[in-house]
C-alpha positions in Angstrom: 125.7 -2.8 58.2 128.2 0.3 59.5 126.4 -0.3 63.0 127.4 -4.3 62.9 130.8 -3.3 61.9 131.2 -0.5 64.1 130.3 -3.1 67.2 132.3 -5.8 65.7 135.2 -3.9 65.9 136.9 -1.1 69.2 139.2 1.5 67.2 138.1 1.8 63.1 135.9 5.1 61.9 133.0 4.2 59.3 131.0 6.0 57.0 129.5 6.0 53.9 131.9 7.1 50.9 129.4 9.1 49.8 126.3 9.3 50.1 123.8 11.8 48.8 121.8 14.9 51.0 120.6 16.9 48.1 116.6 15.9 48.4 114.2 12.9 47.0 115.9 9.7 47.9 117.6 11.6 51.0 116.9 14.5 52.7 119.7 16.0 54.7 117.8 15.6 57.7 117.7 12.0 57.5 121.2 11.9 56.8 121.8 13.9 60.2 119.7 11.8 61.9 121.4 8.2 61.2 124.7 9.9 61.7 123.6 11.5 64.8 122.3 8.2 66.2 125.7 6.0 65.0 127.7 8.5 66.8 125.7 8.4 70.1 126.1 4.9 70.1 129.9 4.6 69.3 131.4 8.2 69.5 133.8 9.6 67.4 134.1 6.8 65.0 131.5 8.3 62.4 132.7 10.2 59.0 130.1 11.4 56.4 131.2 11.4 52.8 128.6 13.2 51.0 128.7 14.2 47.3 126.2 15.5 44.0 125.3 12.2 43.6 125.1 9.8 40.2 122.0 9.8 37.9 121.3 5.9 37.7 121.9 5.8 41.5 119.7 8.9 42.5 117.2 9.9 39.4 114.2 7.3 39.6 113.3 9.7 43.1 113.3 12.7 40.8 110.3 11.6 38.7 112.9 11.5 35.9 113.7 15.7 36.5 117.5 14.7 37.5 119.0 18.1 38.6 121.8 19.9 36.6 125.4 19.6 38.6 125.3 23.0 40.0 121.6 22.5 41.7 122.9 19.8 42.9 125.9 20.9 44.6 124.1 24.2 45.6 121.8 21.6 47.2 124.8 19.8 48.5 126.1 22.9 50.7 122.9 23.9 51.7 122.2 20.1 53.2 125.3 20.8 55.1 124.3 23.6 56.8 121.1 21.9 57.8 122.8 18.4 58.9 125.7 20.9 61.0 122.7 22.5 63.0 120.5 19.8 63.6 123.6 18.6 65.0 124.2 21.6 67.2 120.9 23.4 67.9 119.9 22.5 71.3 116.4 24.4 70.9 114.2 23.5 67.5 114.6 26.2 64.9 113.6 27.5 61.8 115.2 26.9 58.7 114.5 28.7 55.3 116.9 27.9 52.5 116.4 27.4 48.3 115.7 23.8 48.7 114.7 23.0 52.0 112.5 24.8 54.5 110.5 24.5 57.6 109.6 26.0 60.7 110.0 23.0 63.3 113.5 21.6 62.8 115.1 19.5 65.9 117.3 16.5 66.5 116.3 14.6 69.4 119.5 12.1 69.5 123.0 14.7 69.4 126.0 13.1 68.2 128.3 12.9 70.7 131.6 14.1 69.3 132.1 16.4 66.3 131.0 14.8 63.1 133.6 15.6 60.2 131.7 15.9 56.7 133.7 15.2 53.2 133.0 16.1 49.9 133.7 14.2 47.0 135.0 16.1 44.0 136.8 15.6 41.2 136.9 18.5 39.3 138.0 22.0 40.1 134.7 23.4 40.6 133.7 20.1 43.0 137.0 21.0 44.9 136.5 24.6 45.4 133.5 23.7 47.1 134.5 21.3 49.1 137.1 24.0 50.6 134.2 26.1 51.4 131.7 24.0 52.8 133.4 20.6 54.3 136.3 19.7 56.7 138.2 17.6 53.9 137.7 16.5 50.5 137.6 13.1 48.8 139.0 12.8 45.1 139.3 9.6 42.7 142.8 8.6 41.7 144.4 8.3 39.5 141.5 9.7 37.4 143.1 12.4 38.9 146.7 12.0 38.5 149.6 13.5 40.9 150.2 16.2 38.8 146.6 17.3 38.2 145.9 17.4 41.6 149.4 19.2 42.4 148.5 22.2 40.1 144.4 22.2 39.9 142.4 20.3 42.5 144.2 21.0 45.4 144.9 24.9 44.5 140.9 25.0 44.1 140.3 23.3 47.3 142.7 25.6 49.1 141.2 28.6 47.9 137.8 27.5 48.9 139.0 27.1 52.4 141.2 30.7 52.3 137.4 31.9 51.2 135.6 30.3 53.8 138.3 31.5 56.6 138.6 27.8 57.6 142.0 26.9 60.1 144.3 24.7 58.1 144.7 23.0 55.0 141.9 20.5 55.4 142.6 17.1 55.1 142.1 15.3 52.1 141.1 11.4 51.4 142.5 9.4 48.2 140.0 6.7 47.5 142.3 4.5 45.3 141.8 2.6 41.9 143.7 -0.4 42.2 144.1 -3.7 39.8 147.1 -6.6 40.4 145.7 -7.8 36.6 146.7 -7.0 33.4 144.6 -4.1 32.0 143.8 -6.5 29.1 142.4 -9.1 31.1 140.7 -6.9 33.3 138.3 -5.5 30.9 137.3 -8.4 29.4 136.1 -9.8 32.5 135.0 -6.5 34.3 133.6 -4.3 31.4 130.2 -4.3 32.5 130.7 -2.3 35.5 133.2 -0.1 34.1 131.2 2.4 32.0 131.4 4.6 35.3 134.8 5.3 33.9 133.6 7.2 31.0 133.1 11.2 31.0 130.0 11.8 32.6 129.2 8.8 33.7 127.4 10.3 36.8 124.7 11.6 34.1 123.7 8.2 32.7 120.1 7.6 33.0 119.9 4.0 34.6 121.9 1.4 34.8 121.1 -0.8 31.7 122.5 2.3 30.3 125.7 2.2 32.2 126.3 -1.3 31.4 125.9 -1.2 28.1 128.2 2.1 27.9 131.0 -0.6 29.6 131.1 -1.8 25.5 133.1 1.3 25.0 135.6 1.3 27.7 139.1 0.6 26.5 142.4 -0.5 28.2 143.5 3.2 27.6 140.6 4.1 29.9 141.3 1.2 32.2 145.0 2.5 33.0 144.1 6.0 33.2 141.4 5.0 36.0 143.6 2.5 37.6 147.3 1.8 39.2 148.2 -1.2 37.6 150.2 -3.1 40.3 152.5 -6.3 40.2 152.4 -6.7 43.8 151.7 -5.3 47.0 155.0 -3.4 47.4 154.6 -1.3 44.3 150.8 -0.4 46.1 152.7 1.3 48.9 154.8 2.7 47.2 151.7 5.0 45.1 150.5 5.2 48.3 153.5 6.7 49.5 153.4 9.3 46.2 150.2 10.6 47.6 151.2 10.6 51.3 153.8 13.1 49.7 151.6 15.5 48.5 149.5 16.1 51.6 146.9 12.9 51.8 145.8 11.9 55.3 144.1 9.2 54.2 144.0 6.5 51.6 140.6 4.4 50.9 141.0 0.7 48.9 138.0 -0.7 47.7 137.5 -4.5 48.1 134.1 -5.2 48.1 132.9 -7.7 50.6 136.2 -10.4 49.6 137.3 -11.4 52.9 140.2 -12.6 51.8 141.6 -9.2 49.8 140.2 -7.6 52.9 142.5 -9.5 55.0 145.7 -9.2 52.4 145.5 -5.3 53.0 145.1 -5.5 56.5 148.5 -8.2 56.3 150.3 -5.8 53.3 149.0 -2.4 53.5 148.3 -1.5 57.5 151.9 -3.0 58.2 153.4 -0.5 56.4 152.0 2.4 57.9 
């Protein structure tokens, strides 16, 4: 699908927002390797989000022995490393980490330009490594409000990069939570995919599970998740609010709805 889009269009960078290099369903070297091949074809228009993963998404490849959050991101960091040098090396190599070893490592198809990797995070801990280990970080909003990010994330993320003696701030991507309905009416129609708005929700089991947890989701939950917008100016202005705080980018989901898809492109895009 990114390949299609990427010839479809000349100018727009694509990438999966996130996927998952820790092992079992992926293993960060075939990660690299579709990467690698995507920038060959159409150079410096690839960005990796990569993150811990959810457990309904990622544990049937575990034979149910879903790893704890910090395996995971220890994982993570280490896939990173691997992905950066099969990038790089020109010669094969040798590669002995916690998680994944072996003595013939190569990448036949380079990328072309450099590939920048994100993180996702949304806590402090998430953040911190995302400093040390990535060239920016993706967060949710507003599950993470202004302020949190302001006085936790960002200060976390920042100090991972001090750490890791990494040149600048880092940039940082908002992928946005937005709703033109009435919270009230939202839910009623949306519940069943909202239980990934609950605490946690990256450790439900499967996704009957998740559904069903969608009963407990309340409009509280709903605005705390989501900017509740009357129109398309009041969306530019939140974006503005995190434009002000340091964010380089801004990602709106739409799904596949060409015709919200469009609206941004007519609303949004203009006004940056």
């Amino acid at each position: 699908m990114m390949a299609v889009a990427l010839a479809k269009t000349s100018k727009m960078k694509m990438g999966p927002f996130v996927t998952v290099p820790i092992g079992a369903r992926y293993h960060p070297a075939i990660v690299a390797q579709a990467a690698a091949t995507l920038d060959n074809m159409y150079p410096g228009r690839i960005v990796l989000g990569v993150g811990t993963g959810e457990a309904f998404q990622e544990r049937p490849f575990w034979n149910g022995n879903w790893p704890k959050w910090e395996e995971r991101m220890e994982r993570l960091t280490e896939g990173i490393k691997l992905m950066r040098m099969l990038w790089e090396k020109r010669e094969p190599f040798n590669f002995e980490g916690k998680y994944f070893r072996s003595d013939f490592y190569y990448l036949y198809t380079k990328p072309r330009k450099r590939i920048p990797v994100y993180i996702s995070a949304v806590g402090k801990r998430a953040a911190y490594a995302a400093g040390l280990s990535s060239d920016g970080m993706i967060t949710i909003c507003p599950r993470n409000p202004i302020q949190r990010l302001k006085e936790a994330i960002l200060p976390a993320y920042s100090r991972g990069r001090s750490d890791a003696q990494s040149s600048g701030s880092g940039r940082l991507i908002i992928e946005l939570y937005v709703i033109f309905k009435n919270p009230e009416e939202y839910l009623r129609g949306a519940w069943r995919s909202l239980g990934i708005l609950l605490k946690d929700s990256w450790s439900f089991n499967d996704p009957v599970v998740a559904e069903n947890e969608g009963k407990k989701v309340t409009v509280d939950d709903v605005r705390r998740n989501f900017h509740v917008c009357k129109n398309w100016r009041e969306l530019v202005k939140v974006i503005e609010s995190y434009q002000e705080i340091g964010a380089n980018e801004v990602s709106l989901y739409t799904s596949c709805e060409k015709r919200l898809i469009r609206a941004v492109s007519e609303n949004i895009l203009t006004a940056f």
